[in-house]
C-alpha positions in Angstrom: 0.0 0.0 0.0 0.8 3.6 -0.2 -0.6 5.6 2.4 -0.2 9.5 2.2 -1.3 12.2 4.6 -2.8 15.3 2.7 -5.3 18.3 3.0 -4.7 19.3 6.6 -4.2 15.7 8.1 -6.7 12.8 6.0 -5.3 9.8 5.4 -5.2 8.1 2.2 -4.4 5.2 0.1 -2.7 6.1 -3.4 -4.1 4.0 -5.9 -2.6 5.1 -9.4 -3.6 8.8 -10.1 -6.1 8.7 -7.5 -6.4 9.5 -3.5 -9.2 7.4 -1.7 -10.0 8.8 1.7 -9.9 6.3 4.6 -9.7 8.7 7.7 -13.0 7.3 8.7 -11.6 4.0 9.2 -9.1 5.6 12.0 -9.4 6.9 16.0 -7.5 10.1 15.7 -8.8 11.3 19.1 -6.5 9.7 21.7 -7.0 10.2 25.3 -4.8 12.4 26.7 -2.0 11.0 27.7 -0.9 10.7 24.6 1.0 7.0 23.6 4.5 7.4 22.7 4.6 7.5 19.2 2.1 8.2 16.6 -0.3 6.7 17.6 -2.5 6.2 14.0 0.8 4.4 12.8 -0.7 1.2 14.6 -4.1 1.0 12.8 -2.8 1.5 9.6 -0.1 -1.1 10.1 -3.0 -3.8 11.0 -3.9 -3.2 7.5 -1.6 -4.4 5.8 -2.3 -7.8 4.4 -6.0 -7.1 5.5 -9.1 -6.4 4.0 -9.2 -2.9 2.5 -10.4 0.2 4.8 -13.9 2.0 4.3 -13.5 4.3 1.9 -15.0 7.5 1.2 -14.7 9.7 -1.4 -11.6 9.5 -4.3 -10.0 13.0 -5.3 -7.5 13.2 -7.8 -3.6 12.7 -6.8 -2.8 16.2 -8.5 -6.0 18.1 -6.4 -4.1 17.1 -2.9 -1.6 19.0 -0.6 0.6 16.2 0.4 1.5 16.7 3.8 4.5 14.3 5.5 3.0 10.9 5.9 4.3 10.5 9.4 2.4 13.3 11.5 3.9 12.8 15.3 7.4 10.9 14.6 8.8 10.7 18.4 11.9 10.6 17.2 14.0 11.6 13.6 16.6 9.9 14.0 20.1 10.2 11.5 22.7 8.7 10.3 25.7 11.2 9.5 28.2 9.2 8.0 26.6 6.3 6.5 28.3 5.8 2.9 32.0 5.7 2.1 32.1 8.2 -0.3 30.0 10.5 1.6 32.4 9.9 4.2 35.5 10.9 1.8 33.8 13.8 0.7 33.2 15.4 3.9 36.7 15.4 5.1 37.9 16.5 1.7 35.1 19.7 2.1 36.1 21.9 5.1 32.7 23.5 5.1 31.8 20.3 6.0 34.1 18.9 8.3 34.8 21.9 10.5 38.3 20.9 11.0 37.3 17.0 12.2 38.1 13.6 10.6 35.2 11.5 10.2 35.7 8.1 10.6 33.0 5.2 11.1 29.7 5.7 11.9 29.9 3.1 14.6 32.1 5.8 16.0 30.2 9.0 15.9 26.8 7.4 17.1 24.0 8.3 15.7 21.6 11.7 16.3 18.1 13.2 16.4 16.4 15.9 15.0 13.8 17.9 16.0 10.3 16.7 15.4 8.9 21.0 15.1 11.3 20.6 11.5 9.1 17.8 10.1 7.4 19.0 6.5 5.5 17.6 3.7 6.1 17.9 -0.1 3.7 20.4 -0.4 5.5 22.9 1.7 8.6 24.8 1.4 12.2 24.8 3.2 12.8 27.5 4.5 16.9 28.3 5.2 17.5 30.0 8.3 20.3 31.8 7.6 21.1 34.0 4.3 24.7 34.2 5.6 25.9 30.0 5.8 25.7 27.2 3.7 22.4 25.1 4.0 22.8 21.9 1.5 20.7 19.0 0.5 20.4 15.2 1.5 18.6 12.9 0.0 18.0 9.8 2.0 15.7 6.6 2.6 13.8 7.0 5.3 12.5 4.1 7.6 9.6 4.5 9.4 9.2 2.1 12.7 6.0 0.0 12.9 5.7 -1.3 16.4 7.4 -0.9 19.8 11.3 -2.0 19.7 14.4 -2.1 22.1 17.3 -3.9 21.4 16.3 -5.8 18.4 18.5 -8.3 16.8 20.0 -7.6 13.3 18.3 -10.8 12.8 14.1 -9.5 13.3 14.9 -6.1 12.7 13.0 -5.8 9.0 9.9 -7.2 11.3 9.4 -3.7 13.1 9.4 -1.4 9.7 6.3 0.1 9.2 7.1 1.1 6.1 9.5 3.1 3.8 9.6 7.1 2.6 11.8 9.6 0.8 13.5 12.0 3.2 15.4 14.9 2.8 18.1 16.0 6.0 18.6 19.5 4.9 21.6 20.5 6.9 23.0 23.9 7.7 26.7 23.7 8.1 28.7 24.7 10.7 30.7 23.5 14.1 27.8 22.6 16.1 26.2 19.2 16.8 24.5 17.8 13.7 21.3 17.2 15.7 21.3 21.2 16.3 22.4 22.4 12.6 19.7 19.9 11.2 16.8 20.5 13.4 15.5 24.2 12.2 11.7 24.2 10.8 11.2 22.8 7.3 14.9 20.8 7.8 13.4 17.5 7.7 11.5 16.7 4.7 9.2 13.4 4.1 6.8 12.2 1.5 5.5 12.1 -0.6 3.8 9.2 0.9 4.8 5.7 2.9 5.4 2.7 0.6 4.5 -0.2 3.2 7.2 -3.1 4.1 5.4 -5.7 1.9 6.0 -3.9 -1.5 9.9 -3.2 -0.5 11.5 -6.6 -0.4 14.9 -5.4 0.0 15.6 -1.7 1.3 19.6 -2.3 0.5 19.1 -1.8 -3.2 17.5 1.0 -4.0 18.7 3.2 -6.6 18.0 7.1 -4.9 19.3 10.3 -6.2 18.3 14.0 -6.0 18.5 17.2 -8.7 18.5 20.5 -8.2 16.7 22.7 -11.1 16.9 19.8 -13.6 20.6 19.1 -12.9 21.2 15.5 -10.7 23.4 16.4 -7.3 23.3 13.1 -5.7 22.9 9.3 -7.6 23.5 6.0 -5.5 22.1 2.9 -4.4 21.2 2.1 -0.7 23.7 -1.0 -1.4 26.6 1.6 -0.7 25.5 2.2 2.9 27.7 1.3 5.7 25.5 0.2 8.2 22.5 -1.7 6.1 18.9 -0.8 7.4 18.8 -3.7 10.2 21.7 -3.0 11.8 20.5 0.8 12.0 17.2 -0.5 13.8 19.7 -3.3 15.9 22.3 -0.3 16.3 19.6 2.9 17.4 17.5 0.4 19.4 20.4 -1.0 21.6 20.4 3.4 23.1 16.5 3.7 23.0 13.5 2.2 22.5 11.6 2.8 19.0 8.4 3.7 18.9 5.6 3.3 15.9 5.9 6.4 13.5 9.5 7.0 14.5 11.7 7.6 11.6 15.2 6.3 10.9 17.1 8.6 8.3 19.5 6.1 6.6 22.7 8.6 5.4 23.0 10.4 2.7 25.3 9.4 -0.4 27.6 11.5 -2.3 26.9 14.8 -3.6 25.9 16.8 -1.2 25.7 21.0 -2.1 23.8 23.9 -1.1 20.4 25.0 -1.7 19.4 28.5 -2.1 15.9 30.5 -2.4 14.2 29.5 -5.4 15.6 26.5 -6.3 13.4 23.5 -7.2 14.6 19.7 -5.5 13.3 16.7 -7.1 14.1 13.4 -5.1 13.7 9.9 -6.3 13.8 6.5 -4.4 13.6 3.3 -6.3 10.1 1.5 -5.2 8.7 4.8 -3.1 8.8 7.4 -6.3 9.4 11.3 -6.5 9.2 14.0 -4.0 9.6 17.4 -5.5 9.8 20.5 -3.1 10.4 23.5 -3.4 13.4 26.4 -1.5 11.6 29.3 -0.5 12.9 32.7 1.0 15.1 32.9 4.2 13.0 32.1 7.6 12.7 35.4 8.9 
């Protein structure tokens, strides 16, 4: 299934050129206190394999603001250093490596972003500052599917919800990655969740980004470091996962700035094409 989050929080399956409205098959009314987690992430995970969802009405694909599919991630989490070359071209790029040596990822750890710089496709990044770098990454995302703590490498693929284009737009600088990449609009997903079933493998997917027509970034998830179970084994041996938490997987080669106006068009093999646009500097 693809399931998609659009006109100021319905929920929908994409089905071809064509949104069908299931939010009346969900509880999105929670008592207070809320669950940790996103707490819709649940239901819709029960219906995979199931029998289809009431349905309402069906709009057309290109008549919805998509919105991020995940509403309340408890965590972002990423992965800074999760591709060789990547790697290789951040300590060959001082803007990027601030004087530091990057290493192994198993070394720096990983870190969280900020939930408040979660958007959709159908909004705009906003840079913060007109006076330092901001750059693109384009990334798999992983979204968690039910409760885990120190999961094996082994069962890991059991607790993925489901998959999603991400961008981690970065500002660089010497502080903390979880600070430089946590300012509104810095965490891009959509433009909708492709469920587990329809992703066999998540370590071969072709994914790449352009900027105004012209292609920044071009891998395959093959290249990463640490494949996408031993991300869940590794982040879930500090903290428990929760469902609708989102695991950023690294971001390949290629990385370069982004400046007012320009269009980004991201692509994930299986998932499909996120375009977004850079608007003016966050006042």
């Amino acid at each position: 299934m693809r399931i998609c989050r659009f006109n100021a929080d319905r929920v929908g399956l994409v089905e071809g050129s064509s949104v069908v409205d299931i939010t009346g098959s969900l509880d999105l009314n929670p008592k207070w206190p809320l669950p940790p987690g996103d707490w819709v992430v649940p239901q819709l995970m029960s219906m995979i394999g199931g029998g289809l969802p009431s349905r309402s009405s069906q709009i057309a694909l290109s008549d919805v603001r998509l919105e991020s599919p995940i509403a309340n991630p408890g965590k972002i989490i990423g992965a800074p250093i999760n591709y060789k070359a990547h790697i290789d071209e951040a300590n060959a790029d001082r803007e990027i490596n601030q004087g530091k040596t990057y290493t192994s990822l198993d070394e720096y750890g990983l870190f969280l972003k900020a939930a408040s710089s979660l958007i959709g496709p159908s909004q705009v990044i906003r840079p913060r500052f007109a006076d330092r770098r901001t750059d693109h990454e384009v990334e798999l995302a992983v979204v968690i599917g039910k409760t885990a703590s120190r999961v094996s490498r082994e069962d890991a693929l059991q607790y993925i919800f489901g998959y999603t284009i991400g961008l981690d737009i970065t500002v660089r600088g010497k502080e903390f990655p979880g600070f430089r990449k946590s300012p509104d609009t810095y965490s891009v997903l959509g433009p909708w969740l492709v469920t587990a079933d329809e992703v066999p493998n998540p370590d071969a997917l072709n994914l790449s980004i352009s900027v105004n027509g012209q292609t920044k970034q071009n891998s395959n998830t093959r290249m990463m470091i640490f494949n996408v179970a031993r991300l869940i084994e590794y982040a879930s041996s500090f903290y428990t996962l929760y469902p609708g938490d989102v695991i950023m997987t690294g971001t390949p080669e290629g990385v370069g700035p982004v400046v007012p106006g320009d269009k980004l068009v991201a692509e994930v093999e299986r998932i499909g094409r996120l375009e977004i646009q850079v608007g003016e500097v966050l006042a």
